[in-house]
C-alpha positions, 0 to 999 in steps of 0.5 A: 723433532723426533731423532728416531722412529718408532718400533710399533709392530709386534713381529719387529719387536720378536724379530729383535728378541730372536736376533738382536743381541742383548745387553742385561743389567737390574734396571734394563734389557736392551736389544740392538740389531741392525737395520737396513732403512739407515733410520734410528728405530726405538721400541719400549716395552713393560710387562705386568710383572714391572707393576701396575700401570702408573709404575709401567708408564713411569718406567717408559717415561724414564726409558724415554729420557735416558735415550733422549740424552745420549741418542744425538752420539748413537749411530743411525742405521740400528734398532733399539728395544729397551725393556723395562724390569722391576727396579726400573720405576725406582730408578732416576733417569741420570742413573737409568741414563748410565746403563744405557750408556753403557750397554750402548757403548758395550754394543759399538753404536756410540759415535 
């Protein structure tokens, strides 16, 4: 069983880069806004500049794990994209996993 839905539609994933507020570092951006379905809603995305297409789909695979674990302390009700960079490929999940930590923690959503 999923813990979150995911954010699919393009004019959500806009609506989180005009509104959400971000948190920046070398490996991860991650945009968090609040929702008003009460749901955990998380969105990935890598551009071409992270690399080809195997990199791209390790960076998401990595993205995916780093949530994984820390998503039972999140609080429900917000919405998450994480968008990839150009270290991200290189980067282990644990590592990758302390960022998002942090950036959750900086934005309040950690119960």
């Amino acid at each position: 069983m999923d813990l979150y839905l995911p954010i699919k539609d393009n004019r959500d994933f806009r609506r989180m880069y005009a509104r959400g507020k971000s948190y920046v570092s070398p490996a991860l951006v991650t945009y968090v806004m609040r929702n008003r379905s009460g749901s955990l809603r998380v969105g990935i995305t890598t551009s071409k500049k992270v690399g080809n297409a195997v990199k791209r789909s390790r960076s998401r695979r990595v993205i995916r794990e780093a949530f994984r674990v820390s998503a039972g302390r999140v609080k429900p009700g917000y919405d998450f994209v994480f968008v990839a960079r150009g270290k991200t490929p290189f980067v282990k999940s644990t590592d990758l996993s302390r960022v998002m930590e942090k950036h959750l923690r900086d934005a309040g959503v950690l119960l």
